[in-house]
N, CA, C and O atoms as a GROMACS GRO file, in nm:
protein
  392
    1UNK      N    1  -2.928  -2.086  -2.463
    1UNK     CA    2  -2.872  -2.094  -2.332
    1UNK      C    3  -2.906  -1.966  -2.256
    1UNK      O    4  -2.903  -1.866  -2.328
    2UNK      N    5  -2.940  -1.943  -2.119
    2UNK     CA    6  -2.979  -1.874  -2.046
    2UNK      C    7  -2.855  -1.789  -2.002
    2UNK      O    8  -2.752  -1.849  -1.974
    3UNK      N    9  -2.859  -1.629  -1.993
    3UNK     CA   10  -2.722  -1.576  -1.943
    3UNK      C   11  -2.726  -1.561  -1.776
    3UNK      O   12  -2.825  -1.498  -1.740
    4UNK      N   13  -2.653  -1.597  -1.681
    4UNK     CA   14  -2.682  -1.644  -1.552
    4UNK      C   15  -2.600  -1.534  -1.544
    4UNK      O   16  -2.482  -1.551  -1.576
    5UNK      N   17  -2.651  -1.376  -1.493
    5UNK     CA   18  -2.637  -1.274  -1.442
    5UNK      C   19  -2.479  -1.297  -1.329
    5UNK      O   20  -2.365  -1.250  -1.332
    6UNK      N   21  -2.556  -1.400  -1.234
    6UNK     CA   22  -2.512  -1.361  -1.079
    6UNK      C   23  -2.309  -1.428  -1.152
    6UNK      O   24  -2.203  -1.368  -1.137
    7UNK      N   25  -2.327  -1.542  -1.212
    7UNK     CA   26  -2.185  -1.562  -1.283
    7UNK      C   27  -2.101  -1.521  -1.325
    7UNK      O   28  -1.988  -1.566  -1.335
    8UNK      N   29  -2.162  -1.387  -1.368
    8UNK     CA   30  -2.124  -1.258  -1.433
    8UNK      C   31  -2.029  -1.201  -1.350
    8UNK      O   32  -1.906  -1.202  -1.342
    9UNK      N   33  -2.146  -1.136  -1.276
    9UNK     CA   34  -2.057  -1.104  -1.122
    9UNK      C   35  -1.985  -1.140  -1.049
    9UNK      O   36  -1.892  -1.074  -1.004
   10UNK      N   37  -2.010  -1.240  -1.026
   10UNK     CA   38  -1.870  -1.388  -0.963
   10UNK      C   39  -1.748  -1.319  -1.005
   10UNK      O   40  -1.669  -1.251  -0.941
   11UNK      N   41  -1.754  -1.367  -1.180
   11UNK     CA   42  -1.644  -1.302  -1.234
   11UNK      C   43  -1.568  -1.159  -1.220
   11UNK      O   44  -1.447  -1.142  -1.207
   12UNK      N   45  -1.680  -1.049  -1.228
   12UNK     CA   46  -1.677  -0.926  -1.240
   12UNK      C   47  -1.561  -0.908  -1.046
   12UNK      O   48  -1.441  -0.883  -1.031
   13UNK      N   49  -1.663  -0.932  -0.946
   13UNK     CA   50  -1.604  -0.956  -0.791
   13UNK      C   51  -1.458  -0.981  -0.824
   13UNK      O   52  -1.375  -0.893  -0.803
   14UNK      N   53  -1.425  -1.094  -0.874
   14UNK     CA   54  -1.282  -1.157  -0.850
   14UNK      C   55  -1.171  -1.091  -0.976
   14UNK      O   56  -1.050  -1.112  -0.978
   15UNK      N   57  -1.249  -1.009  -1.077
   15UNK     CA   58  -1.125  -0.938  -1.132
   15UNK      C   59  -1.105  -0.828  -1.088
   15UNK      O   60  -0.996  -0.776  -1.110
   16UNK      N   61  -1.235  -0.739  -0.988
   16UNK     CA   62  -1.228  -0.599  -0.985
   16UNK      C   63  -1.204  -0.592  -0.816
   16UNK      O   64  -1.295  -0.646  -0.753
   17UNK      N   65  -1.092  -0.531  -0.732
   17UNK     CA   66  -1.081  -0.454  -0.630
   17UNK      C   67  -1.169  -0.370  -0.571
   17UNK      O   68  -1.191  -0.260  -0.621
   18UNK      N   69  -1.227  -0.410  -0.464
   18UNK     CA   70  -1.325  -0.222  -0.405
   18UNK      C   71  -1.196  -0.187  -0.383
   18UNK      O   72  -1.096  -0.254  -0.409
   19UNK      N   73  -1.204  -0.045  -0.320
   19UNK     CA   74  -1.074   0.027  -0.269
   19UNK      C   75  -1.012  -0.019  -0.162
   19UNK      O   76  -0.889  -0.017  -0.160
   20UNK      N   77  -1.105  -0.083  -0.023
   20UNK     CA   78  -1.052  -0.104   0.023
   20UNK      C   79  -0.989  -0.229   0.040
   20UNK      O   80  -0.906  -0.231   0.131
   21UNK      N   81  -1.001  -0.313  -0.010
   21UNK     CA   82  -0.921  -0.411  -0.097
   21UNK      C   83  -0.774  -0.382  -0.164
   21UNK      O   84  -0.683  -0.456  -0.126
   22UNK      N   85  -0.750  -0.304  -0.238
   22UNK     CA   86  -0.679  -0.226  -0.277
   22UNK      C   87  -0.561  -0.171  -0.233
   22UNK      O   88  -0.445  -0.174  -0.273
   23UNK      N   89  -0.654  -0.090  -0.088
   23UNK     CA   90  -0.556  -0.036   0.033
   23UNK      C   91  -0.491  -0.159   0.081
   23UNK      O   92  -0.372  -0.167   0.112
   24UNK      N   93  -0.568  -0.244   0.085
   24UNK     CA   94  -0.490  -0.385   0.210
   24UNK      C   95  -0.331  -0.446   0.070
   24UNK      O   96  -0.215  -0.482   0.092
   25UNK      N   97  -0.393  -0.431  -0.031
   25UNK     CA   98  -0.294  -0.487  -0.152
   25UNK      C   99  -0.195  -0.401  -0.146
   25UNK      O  100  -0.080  -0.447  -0.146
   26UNK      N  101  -0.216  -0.259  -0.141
   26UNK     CA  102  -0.115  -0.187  -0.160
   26UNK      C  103  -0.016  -0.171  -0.026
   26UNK      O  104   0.080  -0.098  -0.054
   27UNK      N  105  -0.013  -0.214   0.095
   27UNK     CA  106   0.014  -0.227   0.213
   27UNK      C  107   0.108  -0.352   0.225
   27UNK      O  108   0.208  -0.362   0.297
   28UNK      N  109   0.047  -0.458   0.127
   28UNK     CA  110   0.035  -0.616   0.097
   28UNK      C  111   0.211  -0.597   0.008
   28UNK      O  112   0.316  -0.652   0.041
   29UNK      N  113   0.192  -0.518  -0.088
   29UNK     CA  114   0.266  -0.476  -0.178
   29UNK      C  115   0.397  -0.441  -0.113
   29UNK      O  116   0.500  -0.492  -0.156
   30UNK      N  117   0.399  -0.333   0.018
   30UNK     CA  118   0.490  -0.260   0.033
   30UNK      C  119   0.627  -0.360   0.120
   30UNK      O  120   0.742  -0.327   0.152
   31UNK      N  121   0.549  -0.496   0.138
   31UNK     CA  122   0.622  -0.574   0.193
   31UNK      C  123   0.671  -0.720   0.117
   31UNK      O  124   0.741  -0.807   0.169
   32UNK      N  125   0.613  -0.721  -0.022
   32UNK     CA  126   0.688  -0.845  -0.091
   32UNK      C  127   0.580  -0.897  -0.082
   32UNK      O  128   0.590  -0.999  -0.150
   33UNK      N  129   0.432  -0.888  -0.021
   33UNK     CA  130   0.380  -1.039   0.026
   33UNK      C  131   0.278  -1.046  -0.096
   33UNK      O  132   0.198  -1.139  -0.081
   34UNK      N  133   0.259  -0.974  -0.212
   34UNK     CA  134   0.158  -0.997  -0.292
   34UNK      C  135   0.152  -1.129  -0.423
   34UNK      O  136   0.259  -1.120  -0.484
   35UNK      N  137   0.081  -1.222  -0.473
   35UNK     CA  138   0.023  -1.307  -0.518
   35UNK      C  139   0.048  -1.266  -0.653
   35UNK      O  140   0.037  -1.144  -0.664
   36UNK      N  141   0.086  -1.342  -0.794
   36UNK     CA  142   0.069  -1.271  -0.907
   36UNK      C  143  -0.051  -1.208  -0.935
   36UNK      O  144  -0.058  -1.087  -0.961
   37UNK      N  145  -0.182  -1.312  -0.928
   37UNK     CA  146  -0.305  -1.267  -0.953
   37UNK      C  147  -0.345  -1.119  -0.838
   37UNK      O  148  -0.450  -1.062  -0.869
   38UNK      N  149  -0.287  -1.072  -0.742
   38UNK     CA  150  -0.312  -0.999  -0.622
   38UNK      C  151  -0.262  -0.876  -0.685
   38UNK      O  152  -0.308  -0.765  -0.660
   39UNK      N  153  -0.147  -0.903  -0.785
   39UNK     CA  154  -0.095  -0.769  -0.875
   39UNK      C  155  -0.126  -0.766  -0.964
   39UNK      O  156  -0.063  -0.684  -1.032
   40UNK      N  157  -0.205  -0.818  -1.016
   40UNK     CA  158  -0.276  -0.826  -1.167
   40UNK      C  159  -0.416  -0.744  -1.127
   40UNK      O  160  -0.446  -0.647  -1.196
   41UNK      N  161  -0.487  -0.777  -1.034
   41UNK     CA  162  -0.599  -0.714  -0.973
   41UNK      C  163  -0.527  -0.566  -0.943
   41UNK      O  164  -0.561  -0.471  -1.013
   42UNK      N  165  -0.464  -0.556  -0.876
   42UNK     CA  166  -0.423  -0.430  -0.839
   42UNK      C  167  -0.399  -0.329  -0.896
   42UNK      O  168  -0.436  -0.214  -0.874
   43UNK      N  169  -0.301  -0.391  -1.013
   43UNK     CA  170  -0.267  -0.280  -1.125
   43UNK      C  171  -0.389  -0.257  -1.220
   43UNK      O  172  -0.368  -0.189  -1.320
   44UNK      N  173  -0.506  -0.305  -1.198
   44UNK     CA  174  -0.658  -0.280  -1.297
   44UNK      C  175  -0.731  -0.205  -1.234
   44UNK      O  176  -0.826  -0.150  -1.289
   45UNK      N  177  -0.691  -0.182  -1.055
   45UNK     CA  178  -0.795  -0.129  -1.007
   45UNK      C  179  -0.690   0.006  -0.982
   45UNK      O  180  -0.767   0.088  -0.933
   46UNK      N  181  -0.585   0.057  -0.989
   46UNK     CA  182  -0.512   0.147  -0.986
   46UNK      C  183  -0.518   0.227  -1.140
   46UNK      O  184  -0.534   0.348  -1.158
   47UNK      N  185  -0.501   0.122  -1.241
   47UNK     CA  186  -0.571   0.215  -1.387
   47UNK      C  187  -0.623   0.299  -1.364
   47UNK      O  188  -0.582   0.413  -1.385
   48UNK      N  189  -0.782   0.258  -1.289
   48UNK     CA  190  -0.923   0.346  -1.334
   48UNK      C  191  -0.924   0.450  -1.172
   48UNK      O  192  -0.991   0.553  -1.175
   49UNK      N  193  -0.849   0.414  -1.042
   49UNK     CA  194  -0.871   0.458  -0.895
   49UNK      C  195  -0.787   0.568  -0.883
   49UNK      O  196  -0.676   0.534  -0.841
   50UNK      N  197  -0.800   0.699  -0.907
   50UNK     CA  198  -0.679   0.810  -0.845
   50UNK      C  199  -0.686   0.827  -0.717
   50UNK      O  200  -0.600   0.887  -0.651
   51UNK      N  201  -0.761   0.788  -0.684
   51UNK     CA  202  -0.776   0.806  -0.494
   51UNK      C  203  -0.694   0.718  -0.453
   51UNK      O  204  -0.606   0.776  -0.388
   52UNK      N  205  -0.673   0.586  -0.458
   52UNK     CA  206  -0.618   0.427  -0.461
   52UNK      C  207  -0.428   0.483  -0.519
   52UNK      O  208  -0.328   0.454  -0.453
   53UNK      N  209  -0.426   0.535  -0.605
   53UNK     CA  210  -0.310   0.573  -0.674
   53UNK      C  211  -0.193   0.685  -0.598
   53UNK      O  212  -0.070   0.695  -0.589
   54UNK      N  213  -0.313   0.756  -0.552
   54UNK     CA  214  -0.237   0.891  -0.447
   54UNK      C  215  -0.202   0.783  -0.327
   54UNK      O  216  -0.084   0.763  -0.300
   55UNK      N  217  -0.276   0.732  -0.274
   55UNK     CA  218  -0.271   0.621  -0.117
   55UNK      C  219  -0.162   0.565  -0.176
   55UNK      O  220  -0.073   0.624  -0.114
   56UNK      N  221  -0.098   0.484  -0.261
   56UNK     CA  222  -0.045   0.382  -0.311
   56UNK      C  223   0.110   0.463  -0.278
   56UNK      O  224   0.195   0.429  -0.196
   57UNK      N  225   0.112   0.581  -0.373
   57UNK     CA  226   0.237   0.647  -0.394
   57UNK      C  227   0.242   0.746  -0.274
   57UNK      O  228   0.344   0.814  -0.263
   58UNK      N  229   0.142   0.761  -0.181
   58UNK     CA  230   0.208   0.838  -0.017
   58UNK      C  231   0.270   0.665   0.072
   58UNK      O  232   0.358   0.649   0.157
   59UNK      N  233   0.208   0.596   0.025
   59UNK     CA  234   0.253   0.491   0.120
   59UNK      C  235   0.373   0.424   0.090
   59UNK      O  236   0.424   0.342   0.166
   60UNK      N  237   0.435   0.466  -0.056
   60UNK     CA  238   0.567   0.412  -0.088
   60UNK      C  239   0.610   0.526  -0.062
   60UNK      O  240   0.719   0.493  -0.014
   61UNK      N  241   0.609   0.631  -0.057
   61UNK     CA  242   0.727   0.734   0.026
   61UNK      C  243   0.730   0.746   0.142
   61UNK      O  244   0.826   0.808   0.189
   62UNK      N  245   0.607   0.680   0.252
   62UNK     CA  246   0.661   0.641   0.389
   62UNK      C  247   0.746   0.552   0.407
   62UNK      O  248   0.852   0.583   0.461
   63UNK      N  249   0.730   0.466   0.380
   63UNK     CA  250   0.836   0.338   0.323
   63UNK      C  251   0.967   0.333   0.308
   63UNK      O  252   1.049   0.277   0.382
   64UNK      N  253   0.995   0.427   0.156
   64UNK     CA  254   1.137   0.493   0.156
   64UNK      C  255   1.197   0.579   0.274
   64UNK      O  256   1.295   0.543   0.340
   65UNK      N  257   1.134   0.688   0.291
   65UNK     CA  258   1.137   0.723   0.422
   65UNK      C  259   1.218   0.637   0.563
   65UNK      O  260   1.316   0.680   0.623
   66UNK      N  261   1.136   0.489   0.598
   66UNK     CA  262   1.125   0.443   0.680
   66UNK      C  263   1.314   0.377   0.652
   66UNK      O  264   1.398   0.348   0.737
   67UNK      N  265   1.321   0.372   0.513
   67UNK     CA  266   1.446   0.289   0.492
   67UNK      C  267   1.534   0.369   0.471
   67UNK      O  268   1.642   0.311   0.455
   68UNK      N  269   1.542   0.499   0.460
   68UNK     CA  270   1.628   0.617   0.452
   68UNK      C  271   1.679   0.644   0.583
   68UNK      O  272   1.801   0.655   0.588
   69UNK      N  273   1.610   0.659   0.702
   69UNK     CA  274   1.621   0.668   0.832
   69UNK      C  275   1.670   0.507   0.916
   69UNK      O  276   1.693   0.500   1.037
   70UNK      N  277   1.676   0.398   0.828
   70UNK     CA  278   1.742   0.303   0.887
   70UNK      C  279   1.629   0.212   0.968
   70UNK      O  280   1.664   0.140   1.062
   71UNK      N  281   1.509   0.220   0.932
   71UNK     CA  282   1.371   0.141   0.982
   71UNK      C  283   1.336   0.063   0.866
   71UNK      O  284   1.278   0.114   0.771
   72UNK      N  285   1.366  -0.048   0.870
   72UNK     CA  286   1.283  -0.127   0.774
   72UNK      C  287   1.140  -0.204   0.856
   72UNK      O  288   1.039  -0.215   0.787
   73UNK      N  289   1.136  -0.244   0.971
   73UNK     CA  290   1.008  -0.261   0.980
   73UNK      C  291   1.038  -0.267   1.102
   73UNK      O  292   1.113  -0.340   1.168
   74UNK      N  293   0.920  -0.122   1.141
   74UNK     CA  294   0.915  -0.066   1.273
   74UNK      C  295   0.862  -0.128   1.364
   74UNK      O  296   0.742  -0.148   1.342
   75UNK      N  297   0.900  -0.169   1.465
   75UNK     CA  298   0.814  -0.276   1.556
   75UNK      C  299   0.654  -0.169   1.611
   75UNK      O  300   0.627  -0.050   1.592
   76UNK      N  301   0.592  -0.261   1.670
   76UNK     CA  302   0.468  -0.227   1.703
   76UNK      C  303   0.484  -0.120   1.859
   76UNK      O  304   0.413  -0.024   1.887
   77UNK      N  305   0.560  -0.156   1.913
   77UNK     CA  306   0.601  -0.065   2.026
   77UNK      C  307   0.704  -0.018   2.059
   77UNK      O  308   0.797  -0.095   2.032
   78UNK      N  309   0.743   0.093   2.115
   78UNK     CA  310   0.844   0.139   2.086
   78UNK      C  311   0.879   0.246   2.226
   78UNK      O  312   0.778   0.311   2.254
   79UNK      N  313   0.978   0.273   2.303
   79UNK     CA  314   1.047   0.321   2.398
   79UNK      C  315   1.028   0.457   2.372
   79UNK      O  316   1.048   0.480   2.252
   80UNK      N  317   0.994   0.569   2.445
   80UNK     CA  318   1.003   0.740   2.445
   80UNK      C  319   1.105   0.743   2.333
   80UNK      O  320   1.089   0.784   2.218
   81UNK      N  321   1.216   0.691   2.390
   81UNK     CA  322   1.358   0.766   2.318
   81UNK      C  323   1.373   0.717   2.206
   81UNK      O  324   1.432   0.788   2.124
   82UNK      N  325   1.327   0.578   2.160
   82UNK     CA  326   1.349   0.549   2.066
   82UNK      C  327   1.258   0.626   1.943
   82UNK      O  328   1.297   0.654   1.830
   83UNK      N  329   1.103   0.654   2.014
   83UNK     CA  330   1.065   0.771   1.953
   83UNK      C  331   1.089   0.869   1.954
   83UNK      O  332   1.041   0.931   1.859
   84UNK      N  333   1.132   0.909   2.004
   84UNK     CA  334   1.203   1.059   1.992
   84UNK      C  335   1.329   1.066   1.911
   84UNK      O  336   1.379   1.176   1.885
   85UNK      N  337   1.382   0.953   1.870
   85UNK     CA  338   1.514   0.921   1.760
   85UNK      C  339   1.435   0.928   1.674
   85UNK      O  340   1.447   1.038   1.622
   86UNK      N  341   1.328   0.846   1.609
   86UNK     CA  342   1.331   0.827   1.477
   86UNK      C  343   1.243   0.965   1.472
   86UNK      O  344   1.226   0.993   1.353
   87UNK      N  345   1.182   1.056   1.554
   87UNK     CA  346   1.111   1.170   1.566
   87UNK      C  347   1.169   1.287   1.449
   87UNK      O  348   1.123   1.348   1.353
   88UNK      N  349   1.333   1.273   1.538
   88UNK     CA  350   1.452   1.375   1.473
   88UNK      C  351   1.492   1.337   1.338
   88UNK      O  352   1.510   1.408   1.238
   89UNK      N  353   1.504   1.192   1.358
   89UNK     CA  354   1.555   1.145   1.220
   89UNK      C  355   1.425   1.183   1.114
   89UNK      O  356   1.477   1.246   1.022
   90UNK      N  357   1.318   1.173   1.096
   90UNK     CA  358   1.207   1.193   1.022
   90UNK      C  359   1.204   1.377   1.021
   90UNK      O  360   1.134   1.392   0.921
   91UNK      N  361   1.224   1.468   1.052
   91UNK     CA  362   1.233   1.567   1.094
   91UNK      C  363   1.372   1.631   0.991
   91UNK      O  364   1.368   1.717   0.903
   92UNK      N  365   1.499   1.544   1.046
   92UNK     CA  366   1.592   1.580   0.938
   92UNK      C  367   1.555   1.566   0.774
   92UNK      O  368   1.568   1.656   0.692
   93UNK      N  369   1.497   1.404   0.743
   93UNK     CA  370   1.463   1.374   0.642
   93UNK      C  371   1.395   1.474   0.544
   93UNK      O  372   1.438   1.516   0.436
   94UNK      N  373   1.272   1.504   0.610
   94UNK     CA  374   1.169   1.582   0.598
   94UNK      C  375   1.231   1.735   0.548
   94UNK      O  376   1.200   1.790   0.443
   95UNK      N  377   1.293   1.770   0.615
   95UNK     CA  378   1.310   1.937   0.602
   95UNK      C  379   1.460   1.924   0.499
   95UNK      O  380   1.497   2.031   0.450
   96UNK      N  381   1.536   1.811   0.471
   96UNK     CA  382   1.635   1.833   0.390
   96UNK      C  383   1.630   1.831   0.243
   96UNK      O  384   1.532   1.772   0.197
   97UNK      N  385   1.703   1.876   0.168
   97UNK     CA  386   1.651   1.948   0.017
   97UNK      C  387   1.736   1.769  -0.092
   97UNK      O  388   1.855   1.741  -0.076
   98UNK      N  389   1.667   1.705  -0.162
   98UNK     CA  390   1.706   1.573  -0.249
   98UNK      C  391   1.696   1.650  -0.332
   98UNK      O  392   1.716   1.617  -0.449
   0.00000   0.00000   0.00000
């Protein structure tokens, strides 16, 4: 039987994450919306990715952050003042000692 290379790869594509793949999963992640197979990929490409791993774990402490200050999901636009609230509030967060 002949070994059909490109099949290989098929396979290889759909178990392995590029990064930025990764980034969109880990984003994907921070909101509930990921797939079993979407975390099965993820956690294989986070194994071998420290770049992917640092992104992963700054983007879950924005997150916490966001829910510490009383933002669970920040709308897309937003009023001066209301930026300038969560400005202070991120500011307190930030500079206080956990």
């Amino acid at each position: 039987m002949k070994h059909n290379h490109n099949h290989d790869q098929n396979h290889k594509e759909k178990l392995f994450y590029s990064c930025d793949e990764a980034g969109l999963a880990c984003d994907k992640r921070q909101y509930g919306e990921l797939t079993f197979w979407e975390k099965v990929r993820l956690k294989i490409h986070m194994f071998y990715c420290d770049y992917c791993r640092a992104y992963s774990k700054k983007n879950q402490k924005l997150s916490d952050l966001f829910n510490r200050v009383g933002i669970s999901h920040p709308p897309k636009k937003l009023d001066l003042n209301s930026k300038e609230l969560i400005r202070i509030k991120f500011e307190k967060e930030l500079n206080s000692t956990h």
